[in-house]
C-alpha positions in Angstrom: -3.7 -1.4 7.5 -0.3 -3.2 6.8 -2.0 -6.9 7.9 -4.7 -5.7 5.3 -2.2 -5.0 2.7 -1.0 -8.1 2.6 -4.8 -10.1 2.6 -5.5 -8.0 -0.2 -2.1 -9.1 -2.3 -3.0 -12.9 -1.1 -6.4 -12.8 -2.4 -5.3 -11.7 -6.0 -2.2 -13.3 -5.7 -3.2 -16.9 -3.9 -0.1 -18.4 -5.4 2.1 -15.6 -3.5 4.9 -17.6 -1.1 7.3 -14.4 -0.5 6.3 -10.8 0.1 9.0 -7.7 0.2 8.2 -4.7 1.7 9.1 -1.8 0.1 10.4 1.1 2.1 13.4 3.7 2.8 14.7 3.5 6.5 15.6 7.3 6.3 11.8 8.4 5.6 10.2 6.3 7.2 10.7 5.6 10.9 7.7 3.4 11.5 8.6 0.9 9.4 9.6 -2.1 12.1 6.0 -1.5 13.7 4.6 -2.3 10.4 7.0 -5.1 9.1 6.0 -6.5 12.7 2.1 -6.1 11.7 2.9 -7.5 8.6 4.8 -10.7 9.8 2.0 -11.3 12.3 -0.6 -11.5 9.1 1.7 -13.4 7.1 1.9 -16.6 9.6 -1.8 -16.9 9.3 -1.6 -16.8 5.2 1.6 -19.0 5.2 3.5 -16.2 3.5 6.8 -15.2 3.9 7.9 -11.5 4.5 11.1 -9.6 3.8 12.4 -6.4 4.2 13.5 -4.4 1.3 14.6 -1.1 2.4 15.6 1.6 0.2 17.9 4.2 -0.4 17.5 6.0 -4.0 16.2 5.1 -7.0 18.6 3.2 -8.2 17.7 1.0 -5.2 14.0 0.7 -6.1 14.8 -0.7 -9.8 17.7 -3.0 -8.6 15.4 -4.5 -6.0 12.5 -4.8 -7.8 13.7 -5.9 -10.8 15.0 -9.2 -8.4 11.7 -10.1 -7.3 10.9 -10.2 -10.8 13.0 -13.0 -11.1 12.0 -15.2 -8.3 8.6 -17.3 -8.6 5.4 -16.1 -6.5 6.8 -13.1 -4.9 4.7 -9.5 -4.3 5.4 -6.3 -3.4 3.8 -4.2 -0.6 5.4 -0.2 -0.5 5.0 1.7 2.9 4.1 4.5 3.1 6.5 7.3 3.6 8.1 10.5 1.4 10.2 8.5 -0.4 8.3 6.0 -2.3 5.4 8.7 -2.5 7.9 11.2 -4.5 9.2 8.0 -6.1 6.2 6.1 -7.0 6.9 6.3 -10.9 9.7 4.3 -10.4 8.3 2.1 -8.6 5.3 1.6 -10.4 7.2 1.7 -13.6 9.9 -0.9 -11.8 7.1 -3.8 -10.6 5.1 -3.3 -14.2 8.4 -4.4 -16.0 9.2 -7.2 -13.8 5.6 -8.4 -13.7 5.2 -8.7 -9.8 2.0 -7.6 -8.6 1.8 -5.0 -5.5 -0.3 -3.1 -3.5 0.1 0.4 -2.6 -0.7 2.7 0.3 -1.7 5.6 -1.9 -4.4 5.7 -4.5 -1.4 7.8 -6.4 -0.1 4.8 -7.4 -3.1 3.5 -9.2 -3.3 6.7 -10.7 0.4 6.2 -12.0 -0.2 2.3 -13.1 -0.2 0.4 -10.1 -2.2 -2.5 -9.5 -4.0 -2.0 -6.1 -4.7 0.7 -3.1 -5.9 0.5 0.4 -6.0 3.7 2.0 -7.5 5.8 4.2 -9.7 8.5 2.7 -8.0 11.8 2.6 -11.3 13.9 1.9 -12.9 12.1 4.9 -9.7 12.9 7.0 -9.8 16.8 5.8 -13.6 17.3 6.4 -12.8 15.6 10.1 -10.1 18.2 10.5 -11.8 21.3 9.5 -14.5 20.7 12.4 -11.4 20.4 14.7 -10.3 23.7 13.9 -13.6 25.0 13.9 -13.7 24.1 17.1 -10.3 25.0 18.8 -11.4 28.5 16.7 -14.7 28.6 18.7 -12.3 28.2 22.0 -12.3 24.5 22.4 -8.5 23.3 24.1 -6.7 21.1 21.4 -5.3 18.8 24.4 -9.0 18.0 25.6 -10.7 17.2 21.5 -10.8 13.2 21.8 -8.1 11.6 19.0 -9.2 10.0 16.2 -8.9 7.3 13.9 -9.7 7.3 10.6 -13.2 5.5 9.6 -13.5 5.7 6.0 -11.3 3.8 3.8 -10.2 3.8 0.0 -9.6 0.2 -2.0 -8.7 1.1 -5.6 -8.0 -1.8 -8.3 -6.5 -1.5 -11.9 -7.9 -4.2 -14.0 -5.8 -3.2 -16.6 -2.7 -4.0 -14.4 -4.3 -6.8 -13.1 -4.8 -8.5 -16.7 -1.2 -7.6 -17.9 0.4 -9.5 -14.8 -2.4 -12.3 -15.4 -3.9 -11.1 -12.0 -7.6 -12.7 -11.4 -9.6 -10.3 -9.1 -12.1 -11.6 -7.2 -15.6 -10.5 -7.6 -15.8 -10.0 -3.9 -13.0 -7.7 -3.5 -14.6 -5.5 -7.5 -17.5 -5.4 -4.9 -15.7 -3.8 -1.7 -13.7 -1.8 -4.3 -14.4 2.4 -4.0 -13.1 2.4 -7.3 -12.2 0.0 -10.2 -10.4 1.7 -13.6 -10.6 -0.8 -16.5 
């Protein structure tokens, strides 16, 4: 998903040259896994990728306020606690200094964010429910297969997208789930 992030933010962005990813060390462990996953996309895309870990809000508007002042730059968020509890900030934050970014939760859209690529939650709680159906029924949790997620969410704001002078692609308004204009 994080490689994907940051094809989506290069395709409406193509002019993009530096990336920051947005995240808050204390909330989300995973983060080097997907920074690594994100540098390996970016050498393909000729993009550069920084880290831009977090601490408090104050963080989030110092920091993005920066990249609003540095040419071709985006913004990818992580996913984690943090930015999710502190996405109207952030969304508020990268509207004001014009970068464009893409979000791991359609709750950014929602707020005013430009882009989401997530899994689909209602696909992922249907999924679940015929686990516990079955470990109710007597089936051993350690012996139900794991599984990954198959159904996938790609929101777009073309409102966003026209106040940061974002073009979106009509291939990506095709693959899109859902598209508020």
């Amino acid at each position: 998903m994080a490689g994907k992030w940051l094809d989506m933010l290069t395709q409406i962005t193509p002019r993009v040259t530096t990336v920051s990813v947005l995240y808050n060390p204390a909330t989300a462990p995973f983060a080097p896994l997907m920074l690594r996953a994100i540098e390996n996309a970016a050498s393909s895309l000729s993009v550069a990728v920084r880290a831009a870990p977090v601490d408090d809000g104050a963080d989030v508007t110092t920091t993005i306020a920066a990249l609003g002042h540095e040419k071709n730059t985006g913004l990818l968020v992580l996913p984690d606690f943090f930015t999710l509890s502190d996405r109207a900030a952030i969304v508020t934050s990268a509207a004001r200094a014009a970068v464009p970014a893409v979000y791991w939760s359609r709750a950014f859209v929602d707020n005013g964010g430009l882009m989401s690529y997530s899994t689909d939650t209602a696909d992922l709680l249907r999924r679940a429910a015929s686990y516990i159906d079955r470990i109710l029924k007597g089936a051993s949790p350690s012996e139900l297969p794991v599984q990954n997620p198959t159904k996938f969410d790609l929101t777009i704001n073309l409102k966003v997208a026209a106040a940061l002078g974002v073009t979106v692609s009509s291939s990506l308004l095709a693959t899109a789930d859902e598209v508020i204009e």
